[in-house]
C-alpha positions in Angstrom: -18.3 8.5 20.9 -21.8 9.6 21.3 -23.3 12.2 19.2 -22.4 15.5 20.9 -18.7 14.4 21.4 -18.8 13.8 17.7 -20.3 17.0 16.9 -17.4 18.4 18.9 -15.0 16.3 17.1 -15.8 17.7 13.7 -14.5 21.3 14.5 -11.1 20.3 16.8 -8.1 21.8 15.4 -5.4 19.7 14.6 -3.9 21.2 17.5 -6.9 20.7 19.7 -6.8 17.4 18.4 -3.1 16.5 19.5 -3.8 18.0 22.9 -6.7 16.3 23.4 -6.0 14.7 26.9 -7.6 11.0 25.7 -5.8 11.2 22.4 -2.7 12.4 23.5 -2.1 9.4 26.8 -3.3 6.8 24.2 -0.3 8.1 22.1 2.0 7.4 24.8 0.9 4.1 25.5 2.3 3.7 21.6 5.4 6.0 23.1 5.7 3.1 26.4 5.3 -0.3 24.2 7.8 1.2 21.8 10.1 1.4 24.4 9.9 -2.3 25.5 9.9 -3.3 21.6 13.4 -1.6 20.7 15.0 -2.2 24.1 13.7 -5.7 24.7 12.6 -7.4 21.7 15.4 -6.2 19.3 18.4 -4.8 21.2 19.3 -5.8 24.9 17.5 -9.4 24.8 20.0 -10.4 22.4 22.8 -9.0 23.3 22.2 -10.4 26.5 21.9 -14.0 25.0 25.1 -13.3 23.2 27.3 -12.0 25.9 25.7 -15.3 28.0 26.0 -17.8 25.7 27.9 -16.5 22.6 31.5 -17.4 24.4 32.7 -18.8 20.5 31.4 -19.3 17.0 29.6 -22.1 17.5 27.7 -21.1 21.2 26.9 -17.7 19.2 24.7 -19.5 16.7 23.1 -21.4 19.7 22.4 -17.7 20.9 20.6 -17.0 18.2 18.7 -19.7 18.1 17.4 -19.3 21.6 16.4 -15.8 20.2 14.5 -17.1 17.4 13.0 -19.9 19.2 12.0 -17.3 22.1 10.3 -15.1 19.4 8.7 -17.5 17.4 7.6 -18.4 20.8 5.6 -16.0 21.8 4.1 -15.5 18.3 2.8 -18.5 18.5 0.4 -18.1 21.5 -0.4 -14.5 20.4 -1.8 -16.8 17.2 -4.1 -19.1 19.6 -5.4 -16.5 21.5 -5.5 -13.1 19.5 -9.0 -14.5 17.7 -10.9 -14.6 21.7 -9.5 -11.2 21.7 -11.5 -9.8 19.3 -14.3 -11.8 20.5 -13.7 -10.5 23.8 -13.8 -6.8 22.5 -17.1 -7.2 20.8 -18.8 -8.9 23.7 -17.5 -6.5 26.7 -16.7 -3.5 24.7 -13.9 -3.3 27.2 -10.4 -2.2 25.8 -8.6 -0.1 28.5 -9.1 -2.9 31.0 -7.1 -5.5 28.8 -4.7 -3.1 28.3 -4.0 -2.7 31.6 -4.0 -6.3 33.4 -2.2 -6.8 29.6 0.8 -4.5 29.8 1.4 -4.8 33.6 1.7 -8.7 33.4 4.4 -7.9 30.4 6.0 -5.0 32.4 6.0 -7.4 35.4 8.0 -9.7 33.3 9.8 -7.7 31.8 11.2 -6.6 35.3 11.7 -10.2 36.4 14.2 -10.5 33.3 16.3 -8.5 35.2 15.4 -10.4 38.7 16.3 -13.3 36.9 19.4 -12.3 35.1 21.0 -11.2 38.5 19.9 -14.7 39.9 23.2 -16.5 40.6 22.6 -20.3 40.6 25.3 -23.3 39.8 21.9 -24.8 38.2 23.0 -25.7 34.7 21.4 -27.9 31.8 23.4 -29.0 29.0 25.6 -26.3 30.1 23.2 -23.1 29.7 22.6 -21.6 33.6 18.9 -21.8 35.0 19.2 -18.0 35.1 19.0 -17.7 31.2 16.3 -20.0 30.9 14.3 -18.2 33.5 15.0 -15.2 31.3 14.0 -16.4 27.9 10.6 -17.6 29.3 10.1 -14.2 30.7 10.9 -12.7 27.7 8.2 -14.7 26.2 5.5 -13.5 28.1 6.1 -10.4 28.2 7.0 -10.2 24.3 3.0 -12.1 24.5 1.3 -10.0 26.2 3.0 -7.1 24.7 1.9 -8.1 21.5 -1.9 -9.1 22.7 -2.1 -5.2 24.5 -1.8 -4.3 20.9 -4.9 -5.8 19.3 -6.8 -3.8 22.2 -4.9 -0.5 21.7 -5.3 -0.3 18.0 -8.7 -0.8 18.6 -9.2 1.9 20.9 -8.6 4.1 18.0 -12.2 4.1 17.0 -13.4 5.5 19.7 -11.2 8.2 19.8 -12.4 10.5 17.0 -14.1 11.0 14.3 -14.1 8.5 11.1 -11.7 11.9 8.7 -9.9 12.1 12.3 -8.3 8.4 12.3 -5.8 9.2 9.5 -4.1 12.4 11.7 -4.8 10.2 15.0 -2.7 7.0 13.9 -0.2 9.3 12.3 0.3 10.6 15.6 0.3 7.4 17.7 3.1 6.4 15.3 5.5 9.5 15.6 5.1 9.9 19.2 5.9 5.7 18.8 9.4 6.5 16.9 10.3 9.1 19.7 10.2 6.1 22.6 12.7 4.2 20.3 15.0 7.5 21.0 14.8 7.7 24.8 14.5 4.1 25.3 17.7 3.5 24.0 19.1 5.9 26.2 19.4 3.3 28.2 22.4 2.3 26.7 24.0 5.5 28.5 23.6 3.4 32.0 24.3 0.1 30.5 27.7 0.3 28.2 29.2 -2.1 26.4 28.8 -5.2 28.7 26.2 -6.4 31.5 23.0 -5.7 29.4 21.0 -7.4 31.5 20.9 -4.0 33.2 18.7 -2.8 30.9 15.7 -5.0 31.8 14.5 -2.8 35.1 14.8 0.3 33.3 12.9 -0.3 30.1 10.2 -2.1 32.6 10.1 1.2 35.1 9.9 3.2 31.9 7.1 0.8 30.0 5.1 1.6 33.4 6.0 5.2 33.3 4.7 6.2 29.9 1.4 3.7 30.2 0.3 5.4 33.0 -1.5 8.2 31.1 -3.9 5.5 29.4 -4.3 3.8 32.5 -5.8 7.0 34.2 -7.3 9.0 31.8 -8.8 7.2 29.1 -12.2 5.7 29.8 -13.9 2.3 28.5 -17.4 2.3 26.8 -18.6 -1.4 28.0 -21.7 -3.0 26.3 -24.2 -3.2 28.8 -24.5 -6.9 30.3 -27.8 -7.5 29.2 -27.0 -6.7 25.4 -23.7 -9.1 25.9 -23.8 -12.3 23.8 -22.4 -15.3 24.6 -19.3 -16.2 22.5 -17.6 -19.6 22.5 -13.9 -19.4 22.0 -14.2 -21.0 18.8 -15.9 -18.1 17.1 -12.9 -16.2 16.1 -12.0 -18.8 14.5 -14.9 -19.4 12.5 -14.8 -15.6 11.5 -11.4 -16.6 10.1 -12.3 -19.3 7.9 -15.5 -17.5 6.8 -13.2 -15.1 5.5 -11.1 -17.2 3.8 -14.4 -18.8 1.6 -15.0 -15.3 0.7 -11.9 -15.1 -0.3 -12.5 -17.1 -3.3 -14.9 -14.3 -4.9 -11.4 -12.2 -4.5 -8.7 -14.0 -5.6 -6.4 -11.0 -6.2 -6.6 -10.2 -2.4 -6.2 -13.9 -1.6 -2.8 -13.6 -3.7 -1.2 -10.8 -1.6 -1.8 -12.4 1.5 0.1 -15.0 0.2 2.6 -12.4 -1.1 2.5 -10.3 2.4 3.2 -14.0 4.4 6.4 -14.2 2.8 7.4 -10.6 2.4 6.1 -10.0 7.0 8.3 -13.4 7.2 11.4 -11.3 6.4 10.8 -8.2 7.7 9.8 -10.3 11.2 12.7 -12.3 11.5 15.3 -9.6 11.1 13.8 -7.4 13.4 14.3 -9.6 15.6 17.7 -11.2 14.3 19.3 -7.6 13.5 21.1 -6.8 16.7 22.8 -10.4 16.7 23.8 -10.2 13.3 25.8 -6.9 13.5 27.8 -7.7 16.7 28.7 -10.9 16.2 28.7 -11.4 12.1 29.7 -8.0 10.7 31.7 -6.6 13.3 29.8 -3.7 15.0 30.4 -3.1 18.8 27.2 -2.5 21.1 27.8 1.5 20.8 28.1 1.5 17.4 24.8 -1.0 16.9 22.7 1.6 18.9 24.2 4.6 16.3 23.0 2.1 13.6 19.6 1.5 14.7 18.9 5.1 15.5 19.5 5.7 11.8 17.5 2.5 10.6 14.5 4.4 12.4 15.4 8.0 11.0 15.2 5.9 7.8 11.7 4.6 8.9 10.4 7.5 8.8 11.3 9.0 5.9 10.9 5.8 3.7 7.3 6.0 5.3 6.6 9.6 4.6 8.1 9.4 1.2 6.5 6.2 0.1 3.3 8.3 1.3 4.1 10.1 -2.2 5.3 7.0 -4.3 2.5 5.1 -3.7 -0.1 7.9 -4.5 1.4 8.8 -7.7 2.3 5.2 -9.0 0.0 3.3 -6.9 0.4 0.6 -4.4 0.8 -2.6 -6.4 4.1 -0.9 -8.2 5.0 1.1 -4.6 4.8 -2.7 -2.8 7.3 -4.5 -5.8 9.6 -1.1 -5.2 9.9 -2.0 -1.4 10.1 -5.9 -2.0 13.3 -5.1 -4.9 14.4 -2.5 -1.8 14.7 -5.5 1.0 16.3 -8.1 -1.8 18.9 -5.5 -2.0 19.5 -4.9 2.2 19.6 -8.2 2.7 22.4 -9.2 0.3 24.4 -6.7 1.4 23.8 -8.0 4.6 24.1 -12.0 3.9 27.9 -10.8 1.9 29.1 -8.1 4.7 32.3 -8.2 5.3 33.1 -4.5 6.3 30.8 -2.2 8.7 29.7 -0.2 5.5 28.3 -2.6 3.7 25.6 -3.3 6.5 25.2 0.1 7.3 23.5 -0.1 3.9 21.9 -2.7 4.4 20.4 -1.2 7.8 19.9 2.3 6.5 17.4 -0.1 3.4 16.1 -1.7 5.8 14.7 0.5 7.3 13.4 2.6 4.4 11.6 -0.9 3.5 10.1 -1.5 7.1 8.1 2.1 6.9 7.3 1.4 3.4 5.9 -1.8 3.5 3.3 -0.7 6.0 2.3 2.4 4.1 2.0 0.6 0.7 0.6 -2.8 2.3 -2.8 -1.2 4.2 -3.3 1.2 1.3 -3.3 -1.7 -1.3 -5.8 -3.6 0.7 -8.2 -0.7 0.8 -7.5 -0.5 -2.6 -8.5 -4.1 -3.3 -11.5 -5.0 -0.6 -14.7 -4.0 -0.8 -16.2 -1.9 1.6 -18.0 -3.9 3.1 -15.4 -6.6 3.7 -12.7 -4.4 4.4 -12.9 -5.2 8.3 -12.7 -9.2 7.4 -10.1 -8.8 5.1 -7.9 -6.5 7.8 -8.4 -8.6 10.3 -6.9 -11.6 7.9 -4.2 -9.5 6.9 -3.3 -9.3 10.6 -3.9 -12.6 11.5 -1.4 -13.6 8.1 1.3 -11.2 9.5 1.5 -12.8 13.3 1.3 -16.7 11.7 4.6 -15.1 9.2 5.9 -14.0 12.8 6.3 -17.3 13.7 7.6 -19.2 10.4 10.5 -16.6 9.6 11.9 -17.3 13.2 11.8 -20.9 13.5 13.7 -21.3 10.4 16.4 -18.9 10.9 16.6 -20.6 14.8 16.4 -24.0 13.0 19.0 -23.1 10.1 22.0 -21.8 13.1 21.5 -24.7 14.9 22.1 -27.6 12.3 24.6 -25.6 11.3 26.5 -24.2 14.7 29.5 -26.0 14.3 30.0 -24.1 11.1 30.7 -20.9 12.7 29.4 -17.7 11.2 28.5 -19.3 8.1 25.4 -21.0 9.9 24.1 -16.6 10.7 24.3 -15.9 6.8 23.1 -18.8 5.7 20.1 -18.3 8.1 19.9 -15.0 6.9 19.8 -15.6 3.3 16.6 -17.4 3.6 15.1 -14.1 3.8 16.0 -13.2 0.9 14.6 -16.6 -0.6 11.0 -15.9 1.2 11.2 -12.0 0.0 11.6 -13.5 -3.5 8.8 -15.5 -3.3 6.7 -12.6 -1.9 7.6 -10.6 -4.8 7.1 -13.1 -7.2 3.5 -14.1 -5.6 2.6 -10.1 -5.6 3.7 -10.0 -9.4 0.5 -12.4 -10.1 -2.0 -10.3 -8.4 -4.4 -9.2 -11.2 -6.1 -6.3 -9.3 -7.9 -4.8 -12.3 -11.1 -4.1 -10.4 -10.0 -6.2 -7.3 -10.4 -9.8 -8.8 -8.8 -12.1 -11.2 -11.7 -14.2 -12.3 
């Protein structure tokens, strides 16, 4: 922003500021990637894989390890290539662009999972059809260049207000974010209860939809091409282990990042495991799995508005060991379900957890970096939660396929070693020593 547009910042209303024609089509690019992360990444994608593949107990834990596998996936390469991003950002100063050539490729893709799932071929290998794996590696680039639009978006924010306005403005991103989840999975009303592959074209025609705001309106401040440095690709990674020597002058931040790895690792994996779970462990029917999910977010929400509270009267370090005892609890109920109640318990927990943990998590690393480190230190943490993206998946895909020919036992066992890794999250965040920010 330059100064007169900051001026003019200062004295926006709140309304003024949510009408605000840059603001309010950056918000619904949150409103459009939503839509593909509910409908794609934890609803329809696996049922698909299920109704495909899960034709008994034992092909259903294949299914979910093709699901893991494919997630874990696509974290992975958003690990290699997220530190050029930022690179990229500071040496251009180019955002919307990446966004766009970003989101179409995963909006193209996400299209061609629906190409794809329609493809009818007598192509098989070890008995899964070419069709599926043409899916699955669509799923992964789009789930990867979903994710990599991200780093670009959230960056945006900066330039978007002023420095009291980012609080209201990411606020705002998020809520219009939750209301996506809501008429995405109205797809479901075209769908039913079988041929979910038919939801592929319509969350990609709605993705497109809803990022067409940024697309237009919103306008990129590029670095002039004589101040541009050249970067190697390398440099992120350097930034990264720089960090990490600071890092020894702060050990109590060093410790939660240990502590977030673990506790990211579980909320991560069942994200992306929860759909899968529900219909084929517990019980649930499609229908009733969409009713479930609309109340996880409902419970989102609030657990992220009232941890707001929690965590500003009893501070962050007690607020995070709350949430960490609060996701213990969801996922033992859901490891020992044997009736539809007991998960919707562990669902509605969930997601009380899932809103918390972000809340309490960015406030205590405020709390613990110093100001002039806080960007490092964020851009760790970030870097810690996509490599804990990657772990959590690989061992629950790893855990149902040793164990497929033991039925549903393989899904629970798989699942219960989020509860291990939450454990030793908790346990790890008990040792931070943040009296003044450092344990020496």
């Amino acid at each position: 922003m330059n100064q007169r547009q900051a001026g003019e910042a200062q004295h926006r209303s709140q309304l003024a500021l949510y009408l605000s024609l840059p603001i309010l089509s950056w918000a619904f690019y949150d409103f459009a990637n939503t839509i593909f992360s509910s409908n794609i990444n934890t609803v329809f994608f696996p049922f698909y894989m299920d109704e495909v593949l899960g034709t008994n107990e034992v092909m259903q834990q294949v299914a979910s390890t093709f699901i893991s596998y494919a997630n874990a996936l696509a974290s992975f390469f958003l690990v290699v290539f997220s530190p050029l991003f930022g690179v990229w950002i500071d040496q251009t100063g180019y955002k919307k662009r990446f966004i766009v050539w970003f989101a179409s490729i995963s909006i193209i893709f996400t299209f061609m999972m629906g190409v794809f799932a329609n493809l009818e071929t007598t192509t098989n290998y070890s008995g899964v059809p070419l069709s599926l794996f043409l899916v699955v590696a669509s799923f992964v680039i789009a789930k990867f260049f979903f994710n990599s639009s991200l780093v670009f978006y959230d960056s945006m924010m900066g330039d978007l207000g002023t420095k009291e306005e980012m609080p209201l403005i990411s606020g705002y991103g998020v809520a219009i974010g939750y209301l996506g989840t809501i008429l995405g999975l109205l797809v479901y009303l075209y769908v039913g209860n079988s041929d979910f592959h038919r939801a592929f074209i319509p969350t990609a025609i709605l993705y497109l939809l809803f990022s067409l705001p940024l697309f237009f309106i919103n306008k990129d401040t590029p670095i002039p091409k004589e101040q541009r440095k050249t970067t190697k690709f390398f440099e992120g990674y350097k930034e990264i282990i720089s960090t990490f020597k600071d890092m020894k002058q702060y050990k109590a931040i060093f410790t939660f990042m240990i502590a977030y790895f673990f506790l990211n690792d579980a909320i991560a994996t069942t994200i992306a495991m929860m759909a899968v779970y529900a219909t084929t462990i517990v019980g649930f029917s499609s229908g009733q799995f969409i009713i479930l999910y609309l109340v996880s977010t409902v419970s989102t929400i609030i657990g992220s508005l009232a941890f707001g509270y929690i965590t500003k009267a009893i501070g962050a370090k007690r607020a995070i060991t709350i949430v960490a005892v609060l996701m213990i609890i969801a996922l033992t109920f859901a490891v020992f379900a044997t009736e539809q109640w007991m998960f919707w318990i562990a669902g509605s927990m969930f997601g009380i957890s899932l809103g918390s943990m972000w809340v309490t998590s960015r406030t205590y690393i405020i709390e613990l970096s110093p100001d002039d480190k806080r960007g490092q230190f964020f851009g760790l943490f970030a870097f810690s939660g996509k490599v804990s993206s990657i772990i959590g998946p690989a061992v629950y895909g790893t855990v149902t396929l040793w164990m497929r020919d033991y039925g549903t036992l393989a899904s629970r066992v798989a699942l219960s070693t989020l509860i291990l890794m939450t454990v030793i999250g908790l346990l790890v965040h008990l040792k931070v020593n943040d009296k003044n920010g450092n344990t020496r």
